[in-house]
C-alpha positions, 0 to 999 in steps of 0.5 A, a space after each residue: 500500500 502507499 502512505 502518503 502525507 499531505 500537509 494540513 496547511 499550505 506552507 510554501 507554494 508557487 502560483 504560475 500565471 499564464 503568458 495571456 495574463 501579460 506578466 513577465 517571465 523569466 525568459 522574457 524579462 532577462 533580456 530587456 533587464 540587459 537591453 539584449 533580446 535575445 541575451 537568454 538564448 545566449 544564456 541557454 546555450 551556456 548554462 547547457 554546456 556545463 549541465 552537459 559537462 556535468 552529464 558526461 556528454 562527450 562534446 562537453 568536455 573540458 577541453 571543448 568548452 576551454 576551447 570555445 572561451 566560456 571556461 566561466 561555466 565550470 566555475 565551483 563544479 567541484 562545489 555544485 555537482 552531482 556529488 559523490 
């Protein structure tokens, strides 16, 4: 059988409001934040490389993306990685 615990009382929640409702998200906002729209792709693209890095992909080693001058990505990965 299954045990399953729900809290009587909602301690933290998240509310997702739709794009229809024209509040910003985050994709959208960053880029106007730095004058750039296009900036989160760039972003993206980044951050992908070093979780890939992390996964073990083979075009996402060290060496590949010390070549491609973004060797900012693997900053503290010894402090945040998959762990031990």
């Amino acid at each position: 059988g299954w045990s399953i615990y729900a809290p009587r009382k909602n301690l933290i929640a998240h509310q997702y409001r739709p794009g229809r409702m024209g509040l910003p998200k985050f994709w959208g906002s960053v880029g106007r934040l730095y004058g750039r729209p296009q900036m989160n792709n760039k972003i993206q693209g980044k951050v992908i490389k070093r979780l890939k890095n992390l996964a073990g992909y083979p075009d996402a080693t060290v060496e590949s993306i010390q070549k491609d001058n973004i060797a900012y990505v693997l900053t503290d990965m010894e402090y945040y990685g998959v762990g031990k």
